[in-house]
N, C-alpha and C positions, 0 to 999 in steps of 0.2 A: 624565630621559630613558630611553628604552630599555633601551639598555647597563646604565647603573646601576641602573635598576631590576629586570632579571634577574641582575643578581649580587645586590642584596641581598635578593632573594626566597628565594635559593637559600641563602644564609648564613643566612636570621630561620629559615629549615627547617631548614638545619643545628642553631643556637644551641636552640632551641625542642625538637629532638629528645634535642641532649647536654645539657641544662640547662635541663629544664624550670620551676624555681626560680627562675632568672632574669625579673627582671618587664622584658616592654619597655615602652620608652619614648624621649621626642625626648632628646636634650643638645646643645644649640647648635643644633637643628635638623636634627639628624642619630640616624639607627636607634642606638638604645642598647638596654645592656640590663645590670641593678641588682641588686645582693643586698643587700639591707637596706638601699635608697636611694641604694648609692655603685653607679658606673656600673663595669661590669666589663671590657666588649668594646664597641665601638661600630663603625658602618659608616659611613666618610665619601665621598660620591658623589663621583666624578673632576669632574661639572660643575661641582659648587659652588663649585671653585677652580678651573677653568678648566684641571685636570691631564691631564696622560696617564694615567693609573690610578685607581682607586676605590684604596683602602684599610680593611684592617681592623686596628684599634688595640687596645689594652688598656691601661689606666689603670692607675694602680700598688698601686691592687686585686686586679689580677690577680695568680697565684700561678704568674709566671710564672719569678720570678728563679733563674737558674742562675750561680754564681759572681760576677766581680764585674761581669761586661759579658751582656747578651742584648738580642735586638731585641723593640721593644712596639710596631711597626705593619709591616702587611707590603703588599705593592703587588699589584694584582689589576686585571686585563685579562679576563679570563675565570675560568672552574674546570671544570675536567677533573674526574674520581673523583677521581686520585690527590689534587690538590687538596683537593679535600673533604672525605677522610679528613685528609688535613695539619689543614683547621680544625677538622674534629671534636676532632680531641687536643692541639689547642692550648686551647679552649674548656674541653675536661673536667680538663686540666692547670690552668687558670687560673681554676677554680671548686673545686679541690679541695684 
């Protein structure tokens, strides 16, 4: 739908800008995207489960672990700049 599909136009420009190395592709039928085949970040559309928000997730490939607790998906209704720069430095955190 719509919705989902303008965030995650704006998120594959995101990912594709801070991590170009990233190969996309589906997983479960959902926008991914792969560093040596394991899936790193992925986009899952709010329709597909029938949710109030899209979500972007990160698989425990990501490099995202701080201590002994941190979040690996975050809820998205839209994205503002500020937003955007949020996923940028989540993405370049979690590739790096």
């Amino acid at each position: 739908p719509p919705p989902d599909r303008a965030i995650a136009e704006r998120v594959h420009a995101i990912v594709r800008t801070v991590a170009p190395h990233l190969a996309p592709r589906t997983w479960y039928g959902m926008p991914a995207y792969a560093r040596d085949g394991d899936v790193v970040c992925f986009f899952q559309p709010a329709a597909k489960f029938k949710a109030r928000y899209a979500t972007l997730g990160f698989s425990d490939k990501a490099n995202l672990d701080k201590g002994t607790m941190w979040p690996s998906s975050f809820a998205l209704v839209g994205l503002t700049a500020a937003d955007e720069t949020k996923i940028a430095a989540l993405v370049r955190r979690a590739v790096s």
